[in-house]
C-alpha positions as CSV (number, residue, x, y, z in Angstrom):
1,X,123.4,12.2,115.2
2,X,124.7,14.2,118.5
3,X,125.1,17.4,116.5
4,X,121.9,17.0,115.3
5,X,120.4,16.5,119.1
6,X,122.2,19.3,120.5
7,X,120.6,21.6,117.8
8,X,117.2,20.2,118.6
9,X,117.6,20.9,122.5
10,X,118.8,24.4,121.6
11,X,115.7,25.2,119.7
12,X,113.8,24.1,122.1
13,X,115.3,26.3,125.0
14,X,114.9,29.2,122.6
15,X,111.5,28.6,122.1
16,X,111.1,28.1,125.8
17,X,112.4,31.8,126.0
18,X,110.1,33.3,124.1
19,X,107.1,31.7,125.9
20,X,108.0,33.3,129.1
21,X,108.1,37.0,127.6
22,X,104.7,39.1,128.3
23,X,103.2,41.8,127.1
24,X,101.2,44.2,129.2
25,X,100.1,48.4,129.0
26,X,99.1,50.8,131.9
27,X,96.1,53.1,132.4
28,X,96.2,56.3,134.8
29,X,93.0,56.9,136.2
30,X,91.7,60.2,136.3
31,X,89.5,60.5,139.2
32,X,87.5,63.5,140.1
33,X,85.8,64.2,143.3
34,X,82.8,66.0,143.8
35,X,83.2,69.3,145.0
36,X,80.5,68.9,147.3
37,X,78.9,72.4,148.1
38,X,78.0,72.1,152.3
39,X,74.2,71.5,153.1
40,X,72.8,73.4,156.3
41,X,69.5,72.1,158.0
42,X,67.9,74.3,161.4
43,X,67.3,71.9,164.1
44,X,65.3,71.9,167.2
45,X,64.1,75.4,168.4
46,X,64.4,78.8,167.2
47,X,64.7,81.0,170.4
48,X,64.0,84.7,171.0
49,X,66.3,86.1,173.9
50,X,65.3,88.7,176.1
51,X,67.6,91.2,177.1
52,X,68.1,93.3,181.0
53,X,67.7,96.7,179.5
54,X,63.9,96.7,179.4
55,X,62.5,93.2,180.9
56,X,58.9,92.3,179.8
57,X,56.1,91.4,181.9
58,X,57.1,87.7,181.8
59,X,61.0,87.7,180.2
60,X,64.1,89.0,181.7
61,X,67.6,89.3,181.0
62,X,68.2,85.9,179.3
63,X,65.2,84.3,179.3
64,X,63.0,83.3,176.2
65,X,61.4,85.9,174.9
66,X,57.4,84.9,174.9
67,X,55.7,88.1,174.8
68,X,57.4,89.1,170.9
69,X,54.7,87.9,168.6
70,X,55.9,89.4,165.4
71,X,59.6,89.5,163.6
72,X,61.2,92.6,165.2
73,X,63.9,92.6,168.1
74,X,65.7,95.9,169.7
75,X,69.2,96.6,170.8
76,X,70.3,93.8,173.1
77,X,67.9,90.8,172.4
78,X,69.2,87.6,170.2
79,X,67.9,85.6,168.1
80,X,69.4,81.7,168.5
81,X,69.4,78.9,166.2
82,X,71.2,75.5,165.9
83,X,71.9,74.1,162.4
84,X,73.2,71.1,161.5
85,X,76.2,71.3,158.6
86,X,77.5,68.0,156.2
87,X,80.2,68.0,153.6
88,X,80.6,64.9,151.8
89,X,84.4,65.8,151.6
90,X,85.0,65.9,155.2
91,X,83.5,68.6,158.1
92,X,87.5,69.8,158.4
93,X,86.8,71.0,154.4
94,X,84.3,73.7,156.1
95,X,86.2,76.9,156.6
96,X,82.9,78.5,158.4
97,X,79.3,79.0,159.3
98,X,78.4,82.0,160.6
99,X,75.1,84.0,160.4
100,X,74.2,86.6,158.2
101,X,71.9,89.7,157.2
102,X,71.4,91.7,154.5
103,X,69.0,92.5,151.6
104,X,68.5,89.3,149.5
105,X,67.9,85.6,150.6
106,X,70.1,82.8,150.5
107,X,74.0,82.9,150.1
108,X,76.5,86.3,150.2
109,X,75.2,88.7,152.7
110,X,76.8,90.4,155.3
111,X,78.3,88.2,158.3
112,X,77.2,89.1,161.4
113,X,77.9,86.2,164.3
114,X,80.3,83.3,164.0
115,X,78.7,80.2,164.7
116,X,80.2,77.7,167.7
117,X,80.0,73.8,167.0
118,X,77.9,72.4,169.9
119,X,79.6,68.7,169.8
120,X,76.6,67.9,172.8
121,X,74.1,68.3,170.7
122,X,73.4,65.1,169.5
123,X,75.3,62.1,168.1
124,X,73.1,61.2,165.4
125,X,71.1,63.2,162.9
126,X,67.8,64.8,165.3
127,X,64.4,64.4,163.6
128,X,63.8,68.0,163.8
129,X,67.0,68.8,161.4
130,X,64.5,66.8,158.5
131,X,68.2,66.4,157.0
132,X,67.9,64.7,153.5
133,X,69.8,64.4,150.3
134,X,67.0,64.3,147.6
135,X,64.9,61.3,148.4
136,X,67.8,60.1,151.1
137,X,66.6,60.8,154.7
138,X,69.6,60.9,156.8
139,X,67.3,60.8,160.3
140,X,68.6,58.9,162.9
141,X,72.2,58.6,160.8
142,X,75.7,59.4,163.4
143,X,77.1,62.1,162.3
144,X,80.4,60.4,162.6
145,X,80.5,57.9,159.0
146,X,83.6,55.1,158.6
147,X,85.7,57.3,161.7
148,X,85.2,60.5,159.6
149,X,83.1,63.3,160.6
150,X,81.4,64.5,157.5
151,X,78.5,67.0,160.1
152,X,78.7,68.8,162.8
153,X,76.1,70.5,165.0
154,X,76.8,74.1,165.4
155,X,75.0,77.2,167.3
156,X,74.8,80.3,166.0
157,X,73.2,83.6,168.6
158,X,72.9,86.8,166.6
159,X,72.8,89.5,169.3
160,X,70.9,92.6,167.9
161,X,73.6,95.6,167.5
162,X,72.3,99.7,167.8
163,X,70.3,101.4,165.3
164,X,73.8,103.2,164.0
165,X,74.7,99.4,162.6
166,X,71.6,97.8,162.4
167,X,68.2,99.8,161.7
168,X,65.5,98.5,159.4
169,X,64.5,95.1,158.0
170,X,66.9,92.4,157.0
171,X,66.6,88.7,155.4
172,X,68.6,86.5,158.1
173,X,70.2,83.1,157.8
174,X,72.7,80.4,158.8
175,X,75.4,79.8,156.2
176,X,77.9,77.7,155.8
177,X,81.0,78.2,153.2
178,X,83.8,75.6,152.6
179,X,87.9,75.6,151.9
180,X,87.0,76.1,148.2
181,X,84.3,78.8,148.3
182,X,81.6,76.9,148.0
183,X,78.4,77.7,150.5
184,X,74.8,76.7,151.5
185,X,72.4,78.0,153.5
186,X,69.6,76.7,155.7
187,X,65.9,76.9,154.0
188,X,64.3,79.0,156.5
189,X,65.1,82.5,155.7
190,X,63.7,84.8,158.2
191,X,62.6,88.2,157.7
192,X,63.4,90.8,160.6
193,X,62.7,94.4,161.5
194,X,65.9,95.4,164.0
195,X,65.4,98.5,165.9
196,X,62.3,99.7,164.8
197,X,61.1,103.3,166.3
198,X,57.9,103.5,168.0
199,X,55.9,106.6,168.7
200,X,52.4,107.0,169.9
201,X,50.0,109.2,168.1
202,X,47.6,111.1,170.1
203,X,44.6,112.9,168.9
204,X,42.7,115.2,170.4
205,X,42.7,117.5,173.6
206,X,41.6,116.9,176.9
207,X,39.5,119.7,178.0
208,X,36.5,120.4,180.0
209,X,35.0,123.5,180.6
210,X,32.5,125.6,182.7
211,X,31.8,122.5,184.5
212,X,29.4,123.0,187.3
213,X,30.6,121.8,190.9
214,X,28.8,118.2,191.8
215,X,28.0,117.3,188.2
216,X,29.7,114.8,185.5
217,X,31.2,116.1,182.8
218,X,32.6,114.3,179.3
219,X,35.8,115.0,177.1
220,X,35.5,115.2,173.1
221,X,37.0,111.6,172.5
222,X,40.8,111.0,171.8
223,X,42.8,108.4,169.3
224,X,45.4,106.9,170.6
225,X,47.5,105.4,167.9
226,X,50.2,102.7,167.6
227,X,53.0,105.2,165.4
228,X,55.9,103.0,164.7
229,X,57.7,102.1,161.6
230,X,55.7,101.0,159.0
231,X,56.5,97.3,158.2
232,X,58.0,96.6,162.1
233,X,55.1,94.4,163.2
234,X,55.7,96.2,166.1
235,X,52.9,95.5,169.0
236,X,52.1,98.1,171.8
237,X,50.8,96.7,174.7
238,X,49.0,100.1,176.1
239,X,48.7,101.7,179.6
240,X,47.6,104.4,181.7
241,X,48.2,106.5,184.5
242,X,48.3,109.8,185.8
243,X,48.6,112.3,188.8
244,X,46.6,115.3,190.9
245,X,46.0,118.5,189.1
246,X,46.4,121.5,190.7
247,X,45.6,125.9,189.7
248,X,49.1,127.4,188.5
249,X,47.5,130.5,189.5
250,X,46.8,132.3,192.7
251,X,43.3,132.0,192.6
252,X,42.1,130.6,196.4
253,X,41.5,127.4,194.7
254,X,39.4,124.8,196.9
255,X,38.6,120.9,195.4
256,X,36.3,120.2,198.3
257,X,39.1,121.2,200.9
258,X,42.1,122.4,199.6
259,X,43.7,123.5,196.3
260,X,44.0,120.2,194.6
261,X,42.0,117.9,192.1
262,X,42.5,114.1,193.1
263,X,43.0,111.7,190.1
264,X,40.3,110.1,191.6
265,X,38.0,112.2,190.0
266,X,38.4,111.4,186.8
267,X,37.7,108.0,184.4
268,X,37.7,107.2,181.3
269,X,35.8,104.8,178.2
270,X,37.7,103.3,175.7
271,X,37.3,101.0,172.8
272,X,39.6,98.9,170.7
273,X,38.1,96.4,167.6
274,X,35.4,94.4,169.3
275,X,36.5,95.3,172.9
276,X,35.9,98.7,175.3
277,X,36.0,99.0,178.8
278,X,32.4,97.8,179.4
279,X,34.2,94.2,179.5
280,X,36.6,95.1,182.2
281,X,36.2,93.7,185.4
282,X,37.7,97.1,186.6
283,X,34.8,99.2,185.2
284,X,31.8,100.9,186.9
285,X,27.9,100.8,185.8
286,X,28.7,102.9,182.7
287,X,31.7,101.3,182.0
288,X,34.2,103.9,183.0
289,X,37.9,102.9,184.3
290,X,40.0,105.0,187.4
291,X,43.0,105.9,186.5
292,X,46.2,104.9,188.9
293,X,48.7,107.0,190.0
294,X,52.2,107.1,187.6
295,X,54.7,109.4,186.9
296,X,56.8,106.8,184.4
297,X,56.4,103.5,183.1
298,X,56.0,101.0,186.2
299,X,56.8,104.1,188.5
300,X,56.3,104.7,191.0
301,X,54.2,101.0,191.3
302,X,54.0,98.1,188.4
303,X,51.5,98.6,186.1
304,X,51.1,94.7,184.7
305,X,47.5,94.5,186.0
306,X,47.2,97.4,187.3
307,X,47.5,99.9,184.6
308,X,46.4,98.9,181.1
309,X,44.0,100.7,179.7
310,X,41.7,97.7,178.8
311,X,42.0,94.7,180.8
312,X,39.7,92.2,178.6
313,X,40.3,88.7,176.8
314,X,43.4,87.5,178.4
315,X,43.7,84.4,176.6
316,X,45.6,81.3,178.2
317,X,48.4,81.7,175.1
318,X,49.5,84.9,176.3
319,X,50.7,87.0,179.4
320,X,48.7,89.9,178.2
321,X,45.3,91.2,177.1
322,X,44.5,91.1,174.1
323,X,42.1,93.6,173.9
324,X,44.8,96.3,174.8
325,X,46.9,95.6,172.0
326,X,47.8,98.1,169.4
327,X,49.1,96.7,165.8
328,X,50.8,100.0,163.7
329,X,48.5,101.7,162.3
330,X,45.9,101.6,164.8
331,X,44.1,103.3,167.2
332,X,42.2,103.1,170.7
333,X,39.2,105.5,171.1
334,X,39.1,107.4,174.6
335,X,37.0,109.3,176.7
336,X,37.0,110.9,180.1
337,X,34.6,111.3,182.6
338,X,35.1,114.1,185.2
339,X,33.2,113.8,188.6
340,X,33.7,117.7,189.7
341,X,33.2,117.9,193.5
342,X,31.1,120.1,195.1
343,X,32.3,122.7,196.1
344,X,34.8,123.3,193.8
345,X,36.5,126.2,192.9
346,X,39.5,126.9,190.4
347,X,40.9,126.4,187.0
348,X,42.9,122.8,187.5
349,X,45.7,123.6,184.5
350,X,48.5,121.6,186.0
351,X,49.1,118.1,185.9
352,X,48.9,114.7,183.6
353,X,47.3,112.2,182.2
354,X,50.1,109.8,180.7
355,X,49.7,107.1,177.7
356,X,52.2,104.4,177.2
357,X,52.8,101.8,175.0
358,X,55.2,98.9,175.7
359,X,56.6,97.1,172.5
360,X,55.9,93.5,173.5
């Protein structure tokens, strides 16, 4: 009877044994994380820098740039932009954003200007940045998610280099390019014209002859064109100016009293599109315009209300008038009125009557 209790209390621990053996298996995850290509929004304004080499009639060396109308900048004046750049894998995964020109929108053109992160920017995602992620808007967002930055604000100032680097028309962007080789770009590609050559056109001679002493006497009409690069955009604000003419010969010359012609002797009519000097507060009863005294441009006195050649609608949206603009390709008709004094004698030969146009 014991034996055959023992044996029972041993089957029972071996069961007991086997009941506390388990079986289990393993599974390795295989996790793949989006390689998450960075997204690049422009934020507040786009600014147009002025440079100290030739100041406009309102900018100056570092200040914004109001008079340029059209996509074209010289040697000297930048063109600033900040962008706002996100990563889903972490802002550290972005190796760089920097600006960029070259033939072709979008991604893989030449680098031109490293852009700086601007941390003062803003803490949150600005309204102006219209950041989204398909039907996600990430307005009002901190750029700072779970202690991690995923975006950064960055500035990026492309400074306009010489014509021997950079001459002729460019698409520019911001891009921004990651650890793995992976970029994006900001939407708004711009189209530019860098260093574009202007040249005025001028048509036509200015001479007069066998005018009779006290009498008026007209010029066959000139053109005055705007000549620069075709595709610049390039807008000439236009002036005029001149000196005292005198005879390059011995000939006893005498303009009432002595041996020269005074610039005050002379006006002119011009016309531009629906415009002429008849609606120029400067102009006489037949709508003729003096002509001021000038050697160069704003030499030897300003010529910013002084000297352009038609002073008419000078809207409240821009320091200039209107009227005495010149888009490329087009032309300003003039002609000049002589007043010869009497008595007058002499052939007046030397001297000049200067045109200039200031790319605005």
């Amino acid at each position: 009877m014991k034996k055959l209790l023992s044996l029972l209390v041993m089957a029972l621990l071996t069961l007991a044994v086997v009941s506390a053996v388990s079986i289990g298996g393993s599974v390795s995850p295989d996790i793949q994380t989006e390689d998450f290509a960075p997204l690049v929004w422009a934020c507040g304004e786009r600014v147009v820098y002025d440079d100290g080499t030739e100041p406009g009639r309102v900018s100056s060396d570092g200040s914004t740039l109001v008079e340029r109308i059209n996509n074209y900048a010289f040697e000297g004046e930048q063109v600033e932009w900040t962008v706002l750049v996100m990563d889903k894998n972490g802002i550290n995964k972005v190796r760089d954003v920097f600006g960029t020109i070259g033939d072709s929108q979008g991604a893989g053109n030449d680098i031109e200007v490293n852009c700086v992160q601007n941390p003062d920017y803003s803490e949150s995602v600005d309204e102006s940045c219209n950041a989204r992620i398909l039907e996600e808007d990430l307005t009002g967002n901190a750029i700072n998610i779970q202690g991690q930055d995923v975006m950064a604000y960055y500035t990026c100032t492309l400074s306009v280099e010489t014509s021997e680097s950079m001459y002729g028309e460019y698409w520019v962007t911001v891009e921004a390019e990651d650890l793995d080789g992976l970029s994006g770009t900001m939407a708004e590609n711009e189209y530019w014209f860098f260093n574009p050559e202007i040249n005025l056109d001028i048509d036509g001679d200015l001479t007069f002859s066998n005018v009779r002493p006290g009498t008026s006497s007209y010029s066959s009409t000139l053109l005055v064109g705007n000549d620069a690069d075709d595709g610049s955009g390039v807008m000439l604000d236009m002036f005029i100016s001149g000196t005292d003419f005198y005879d390059s010969s011995s000939s006893g010359a005498m303009c009432p009293s002595s041996n020269q012609l005074e610039l005050s002797n002379f006006a002119y009519f011009a016309t531009n599109g629906a415009y002429s000097t008849k609606d120029d507060s400067r102009s006489d009863a037949e709508g003729y315009v003096g002509i001021e005294y000038g050697i160069g441009f704003n030499d030897p006195n300003p010529f910013y209300d002084n000297n352009e050649i038609i002073q008419a609608q000078d809207g409240a949206t821009a320091p200039y008038y209107a009227a005495n603009l010149l888009a490329p390709g087009a032309e300003m008709a003039v002609t000049f009125r002589l007043n010869l004094p009497e008595p007058c004698n002499g052939d007046f030969d030397t001297g000049s009557i200067y045109f200039w146009g200031e790319a605005i």
